[in-house]
N, C-alpha and C positions, 0 to 999 in steps of 0.2 A: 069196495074198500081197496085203495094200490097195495100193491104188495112193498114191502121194504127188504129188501136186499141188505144183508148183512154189512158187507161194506160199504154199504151206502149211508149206515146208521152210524157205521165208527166213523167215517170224512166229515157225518153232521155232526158229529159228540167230537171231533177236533176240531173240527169251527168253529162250535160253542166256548169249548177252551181258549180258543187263540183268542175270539172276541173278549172272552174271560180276564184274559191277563191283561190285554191293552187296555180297558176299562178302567180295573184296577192301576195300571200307569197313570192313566190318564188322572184320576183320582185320587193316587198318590201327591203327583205333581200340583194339583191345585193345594189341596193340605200343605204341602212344603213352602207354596207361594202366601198362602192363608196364614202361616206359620213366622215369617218371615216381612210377609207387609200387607198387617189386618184390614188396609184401608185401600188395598187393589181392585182395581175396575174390574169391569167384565170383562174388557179386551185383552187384559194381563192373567185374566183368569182361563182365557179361551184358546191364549196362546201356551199357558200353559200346561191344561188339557192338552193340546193337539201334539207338546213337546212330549209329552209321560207316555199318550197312544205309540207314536212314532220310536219313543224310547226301548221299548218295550222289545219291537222285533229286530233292532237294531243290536241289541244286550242278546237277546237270542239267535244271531246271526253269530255274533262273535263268541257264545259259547260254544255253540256247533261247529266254530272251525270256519265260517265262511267269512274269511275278512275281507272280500272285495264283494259286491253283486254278481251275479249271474250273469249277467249282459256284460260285464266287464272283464270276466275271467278271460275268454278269447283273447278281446285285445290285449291284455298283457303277455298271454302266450306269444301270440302276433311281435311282441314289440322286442319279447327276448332273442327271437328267431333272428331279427332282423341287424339284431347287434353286434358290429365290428369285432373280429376275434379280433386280436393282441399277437401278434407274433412277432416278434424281436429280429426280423429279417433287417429291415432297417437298420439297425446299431450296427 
């Protein structure tokens, strides 16, 4: 029998959570479409699953404070660096 590693069991029990909640968006989102217009396809139904999953850690990114991605925080450090002071030598 493997052994399980304590933290190994709480990363699996926040997995489950995360999958938990996007689910739940995902699920949300079809109800509010179902709600809205009883006689929606599949394809309006699937796009709006895939809107409620993606919603989900999006709405949780910006409560944590993260309003740009990770991949993106650099370049905008990058882009302040590189920007023109202002100095009033000219006038």
């Amino acid at each position: 029998m493997p052994h399980i590693d304590s933290s190994d069991a709480k990363g699996f029990a926040m997995g489950i959570k995360d999958f938990m909640e996007e689910a739940a968006g995902a699920f949300a989102a079809d109800k509010a479409l179902e709600a809205v217009d009883p006689e929606a396809g599949f394809l309006a139904k699937a796009a709006a699953a895939v809107a409620g999953f993606e919603g989900v850690g999006a709405i949780k990114e910006h409560l944590a404070g993260d309003d740009q991605p990770a991949e993106a925080q650099p370049e905008a450090a990058a882009d302040e660096s590189e920007q023109p002071q202002d100095d009033n030598s000219g006038n």
